[in-house]
Backbone bond lengths (Angstrom), bond angles and torsions (degrees), N, CA, C in turn:
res aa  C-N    CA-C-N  psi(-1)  N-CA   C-N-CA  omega(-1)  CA-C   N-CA-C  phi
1 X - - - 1.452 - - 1.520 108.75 -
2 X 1.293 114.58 108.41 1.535 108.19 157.96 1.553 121.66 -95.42
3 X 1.700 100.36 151.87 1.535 119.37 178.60 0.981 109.40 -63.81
4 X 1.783 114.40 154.53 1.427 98.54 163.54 1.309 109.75 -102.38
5 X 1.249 139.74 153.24 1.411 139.25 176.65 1.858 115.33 -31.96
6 X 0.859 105.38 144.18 1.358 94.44 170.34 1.410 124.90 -106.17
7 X 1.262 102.26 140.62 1.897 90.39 -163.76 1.824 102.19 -115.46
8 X 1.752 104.95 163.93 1.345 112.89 -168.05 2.120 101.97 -85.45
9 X 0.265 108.70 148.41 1.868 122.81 179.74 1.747 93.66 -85.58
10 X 1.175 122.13 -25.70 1.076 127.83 -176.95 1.738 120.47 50.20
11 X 1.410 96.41 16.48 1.248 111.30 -179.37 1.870 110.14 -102.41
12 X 1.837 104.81 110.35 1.757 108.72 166.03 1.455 104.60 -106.97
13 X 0.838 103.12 117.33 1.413 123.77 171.69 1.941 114.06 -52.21
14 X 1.322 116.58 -46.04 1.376 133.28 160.05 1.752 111.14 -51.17
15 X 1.852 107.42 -72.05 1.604 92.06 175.57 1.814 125.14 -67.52
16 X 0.966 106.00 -15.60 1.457 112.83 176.42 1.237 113.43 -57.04
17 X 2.311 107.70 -42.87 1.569 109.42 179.32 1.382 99.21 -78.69
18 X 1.115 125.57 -24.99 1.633 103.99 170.57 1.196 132.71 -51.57
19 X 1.150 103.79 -36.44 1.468 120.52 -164.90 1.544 110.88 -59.12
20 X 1.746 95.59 -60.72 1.222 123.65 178.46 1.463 110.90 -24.01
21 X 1.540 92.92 -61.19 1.830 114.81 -162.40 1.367 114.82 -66.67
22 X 1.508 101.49 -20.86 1.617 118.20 -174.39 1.471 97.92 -82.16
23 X 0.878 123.17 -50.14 1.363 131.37 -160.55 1.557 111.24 -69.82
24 X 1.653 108.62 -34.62 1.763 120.13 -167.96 1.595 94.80 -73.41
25 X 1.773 106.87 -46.55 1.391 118.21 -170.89 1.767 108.65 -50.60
26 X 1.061 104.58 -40.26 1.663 116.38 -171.22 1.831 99.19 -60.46
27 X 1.194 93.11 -52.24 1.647 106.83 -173.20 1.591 108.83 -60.91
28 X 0.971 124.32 -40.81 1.292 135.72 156.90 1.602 119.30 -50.70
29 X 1.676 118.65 -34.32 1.432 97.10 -175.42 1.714 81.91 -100.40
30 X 1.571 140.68 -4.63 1.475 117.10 -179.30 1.505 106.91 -77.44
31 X 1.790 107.79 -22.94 1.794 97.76 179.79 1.664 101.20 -64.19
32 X 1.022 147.99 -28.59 1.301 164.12 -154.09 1.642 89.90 -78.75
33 X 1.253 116.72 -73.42 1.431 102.18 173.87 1.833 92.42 144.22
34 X 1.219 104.73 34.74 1.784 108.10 -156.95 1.698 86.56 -117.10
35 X 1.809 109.83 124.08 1.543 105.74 -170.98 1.439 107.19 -68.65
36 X 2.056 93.24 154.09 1.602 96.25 -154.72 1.312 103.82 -64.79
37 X 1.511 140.59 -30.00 1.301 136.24 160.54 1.400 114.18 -27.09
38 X 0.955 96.98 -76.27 2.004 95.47 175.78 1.286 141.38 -63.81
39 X 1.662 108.48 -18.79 1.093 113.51 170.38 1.687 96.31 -75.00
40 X 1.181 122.26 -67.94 1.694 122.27 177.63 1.863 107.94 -31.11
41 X 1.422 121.57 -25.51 1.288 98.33 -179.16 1.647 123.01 -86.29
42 X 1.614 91.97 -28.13 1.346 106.87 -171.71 1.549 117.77 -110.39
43 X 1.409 110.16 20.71 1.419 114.53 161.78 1.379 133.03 -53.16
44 X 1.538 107.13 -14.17 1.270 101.94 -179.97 1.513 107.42 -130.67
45 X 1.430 113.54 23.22 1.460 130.62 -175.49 1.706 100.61 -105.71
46 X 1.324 101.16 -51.77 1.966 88.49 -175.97 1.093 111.38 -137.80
47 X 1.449 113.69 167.36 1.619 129.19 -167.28 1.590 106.29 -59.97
48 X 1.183 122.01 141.17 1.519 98.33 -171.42 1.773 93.74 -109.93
49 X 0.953 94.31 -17.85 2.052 107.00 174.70 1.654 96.14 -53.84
50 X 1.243 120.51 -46.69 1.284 115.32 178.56 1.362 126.09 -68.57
51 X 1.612 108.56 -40.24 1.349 113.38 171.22 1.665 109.71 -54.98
52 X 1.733 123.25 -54.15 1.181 145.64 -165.53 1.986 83.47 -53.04
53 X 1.343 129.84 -60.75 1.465 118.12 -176.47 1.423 117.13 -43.39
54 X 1.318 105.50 -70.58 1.538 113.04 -172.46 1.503 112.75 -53.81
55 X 1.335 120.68 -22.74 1.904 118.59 172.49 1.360 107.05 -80.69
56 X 1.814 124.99 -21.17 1.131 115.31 -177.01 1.602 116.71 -105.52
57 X 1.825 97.26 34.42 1.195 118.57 -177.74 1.147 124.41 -128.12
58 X 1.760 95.40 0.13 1.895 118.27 -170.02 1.520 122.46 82.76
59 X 1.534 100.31 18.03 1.200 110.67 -177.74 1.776 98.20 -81.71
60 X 1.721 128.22 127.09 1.601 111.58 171.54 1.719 101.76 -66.44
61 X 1.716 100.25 145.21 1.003 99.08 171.41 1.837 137.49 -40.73
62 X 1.464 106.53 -56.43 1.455 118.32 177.51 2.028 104.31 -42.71
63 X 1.564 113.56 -35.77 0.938 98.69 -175.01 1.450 138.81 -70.49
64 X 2.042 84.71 -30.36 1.664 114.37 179.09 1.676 103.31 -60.96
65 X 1.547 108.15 -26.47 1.409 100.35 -159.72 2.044 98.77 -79.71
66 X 0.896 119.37 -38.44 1.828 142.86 167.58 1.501 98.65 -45.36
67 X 1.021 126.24 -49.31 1.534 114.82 -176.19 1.028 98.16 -115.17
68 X 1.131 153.37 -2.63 1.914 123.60 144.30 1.579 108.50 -82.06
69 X 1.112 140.85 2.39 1.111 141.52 156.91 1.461 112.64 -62.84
């Protein structure tokens, strides 16, 4: 009798929730008005609650994102 190889599911349950969270966070600083390039880089670099203040303060986004950085 031979085995059959065993294969990976390639499924982590942990990076997958990362991902997720990374990804919602991003979406969160593009409703903000922060380009989707940058929001995707720095989703997991700054608070985006903070960014979300300073735009709903007349701050332009690109700038909010420069000083909460």
């Amino acid at each position: 009798m031979t085995s059959s190889p065993r294969f990976e599911t390639g499924f982590d349950s942990r990076r997958d929730q990362q991902l997720l969270v990374r990804e919602w966070r991003a979406e969160q600083l593009r409703r903000v008005g922060v380009p989707p390039a940058h929001a995707a880089l720095f989703a997991d670099l700054v608070d985006w609650h903070a960014i979300a203040d300073l735009v709903a303060r007349g701050c332009p986004p690109t700038l909010a994102l420069k000083i909460v950085r």
